[in-house]
C-alpha positions as CSV (number, residue, x, y, z in Angstrom):
1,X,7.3,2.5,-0.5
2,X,6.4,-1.3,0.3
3,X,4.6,-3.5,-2.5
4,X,1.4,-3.5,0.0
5,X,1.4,0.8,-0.3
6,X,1.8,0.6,-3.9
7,X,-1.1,-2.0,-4.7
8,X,-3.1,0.4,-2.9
9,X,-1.9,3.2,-4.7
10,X,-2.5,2.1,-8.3
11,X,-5.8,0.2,-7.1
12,X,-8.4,0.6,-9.9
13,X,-11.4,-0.9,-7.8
14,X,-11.5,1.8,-4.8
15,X,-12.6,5.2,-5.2
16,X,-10.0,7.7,-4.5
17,X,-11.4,8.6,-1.6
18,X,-10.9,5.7,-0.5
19,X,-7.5,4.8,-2.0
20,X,-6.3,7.7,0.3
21,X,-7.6,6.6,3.1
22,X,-7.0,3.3,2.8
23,X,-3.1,4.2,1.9
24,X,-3.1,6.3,4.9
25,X,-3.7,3.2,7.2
26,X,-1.1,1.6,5.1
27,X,1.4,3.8,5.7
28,X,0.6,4.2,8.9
29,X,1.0,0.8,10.1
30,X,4.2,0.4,7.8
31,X,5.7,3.3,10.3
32,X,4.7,1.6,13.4
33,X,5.4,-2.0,12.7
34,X,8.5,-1.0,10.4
35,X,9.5,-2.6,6.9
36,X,10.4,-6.3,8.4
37,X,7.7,-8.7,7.8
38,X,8.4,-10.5,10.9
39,X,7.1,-7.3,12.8
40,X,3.7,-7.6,10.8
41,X,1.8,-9.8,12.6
42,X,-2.0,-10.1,14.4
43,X,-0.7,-8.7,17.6
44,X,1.5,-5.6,16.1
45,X,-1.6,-4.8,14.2
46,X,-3.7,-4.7,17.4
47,X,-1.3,-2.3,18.9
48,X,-1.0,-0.1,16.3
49,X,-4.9,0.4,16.2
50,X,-5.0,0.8,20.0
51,X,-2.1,3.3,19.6
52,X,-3.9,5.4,17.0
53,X,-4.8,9.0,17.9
54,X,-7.6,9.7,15.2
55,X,-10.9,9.7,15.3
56,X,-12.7,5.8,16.2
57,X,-14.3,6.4,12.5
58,X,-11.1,6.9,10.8
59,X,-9.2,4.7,12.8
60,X,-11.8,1.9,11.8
61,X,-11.2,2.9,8.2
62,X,-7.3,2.6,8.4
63,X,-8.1,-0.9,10.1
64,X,-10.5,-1.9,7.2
65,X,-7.6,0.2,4.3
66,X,-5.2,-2.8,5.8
67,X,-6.9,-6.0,6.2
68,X,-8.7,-5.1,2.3
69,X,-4.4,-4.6,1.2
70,X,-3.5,-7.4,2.8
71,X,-5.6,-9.9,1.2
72,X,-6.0,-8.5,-1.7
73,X,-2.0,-9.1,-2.0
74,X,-2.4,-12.2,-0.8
75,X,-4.6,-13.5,-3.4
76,X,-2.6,-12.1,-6.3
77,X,0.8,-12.9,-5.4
78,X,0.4,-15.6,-2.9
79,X,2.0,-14.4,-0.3
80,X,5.5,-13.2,-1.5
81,X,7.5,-10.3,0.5
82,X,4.5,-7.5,1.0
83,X,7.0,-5.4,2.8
84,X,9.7,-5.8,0.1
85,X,10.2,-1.9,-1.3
86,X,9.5,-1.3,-4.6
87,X,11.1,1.4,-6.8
88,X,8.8,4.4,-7.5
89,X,7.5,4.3,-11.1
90,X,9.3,5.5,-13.7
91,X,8.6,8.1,-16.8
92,X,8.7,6.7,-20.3
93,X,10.0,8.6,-22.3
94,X,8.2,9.8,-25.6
95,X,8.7,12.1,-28.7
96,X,9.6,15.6,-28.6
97,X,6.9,17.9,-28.4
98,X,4.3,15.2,-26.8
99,X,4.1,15.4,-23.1
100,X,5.4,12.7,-20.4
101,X,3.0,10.7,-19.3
102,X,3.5,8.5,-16.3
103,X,4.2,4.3,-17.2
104,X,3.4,2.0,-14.8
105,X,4.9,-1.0,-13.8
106,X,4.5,-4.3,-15.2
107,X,4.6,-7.3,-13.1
108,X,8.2,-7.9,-14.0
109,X,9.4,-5.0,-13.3
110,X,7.6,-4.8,-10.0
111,X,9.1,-8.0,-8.5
């Protein structure tokens, strides 16, 4: 998973609806244009739209899922390495007898 799929994933602000859809897109264009940032540009994002085989509503929604990722990345860390992986999130652990609940990352842990 690149930093750019997770910030959609743990996204507070979208519906989850739209999280998934929006993540779809993401993922989708993470396949086509592959993990090296180079590879992400204007143009590879044009031809991964015109190569999509979905619906023109859905396909307009994976459009939307990555430009709304993309800057939203790019105003909270300023442009670092969006297509660096990230390690999934881990369990704390807690007592016995309590149940795990999932931890998520903090921003150290995440870069």
């Amino acid at each position: 998973m690149t930093r750019l799929e997770q910030l959609v994933r743990s996204s507070r602000r979208l519906s989850p609806a739209s999280r998934r859809a929006y993540l779809q897109g993401v993922t989708s264009f993470v396949a086509f244009a592959g993990v090296n940032p180079k590879g992400w540009t204007p143009a590879a994002a044009e031809r991964w739209f015109s190569s999509l085989t979905v619906a023109p509503q859905t396909a307009n929604l994976y459009l939307r899922g990555l430009k709304w990722a993309s800057r939203r990345y790019a105003e909270m860390d300023g442009g670092k390495d969006f297509a660096a992986p990230v390690e999934p999130a881990r369990v704390a652990a807690v007592g016995e007898g309590e149940k795990r609940q999932p931890r998520a990352l903090t921003v150290a842990e995440a870069k």
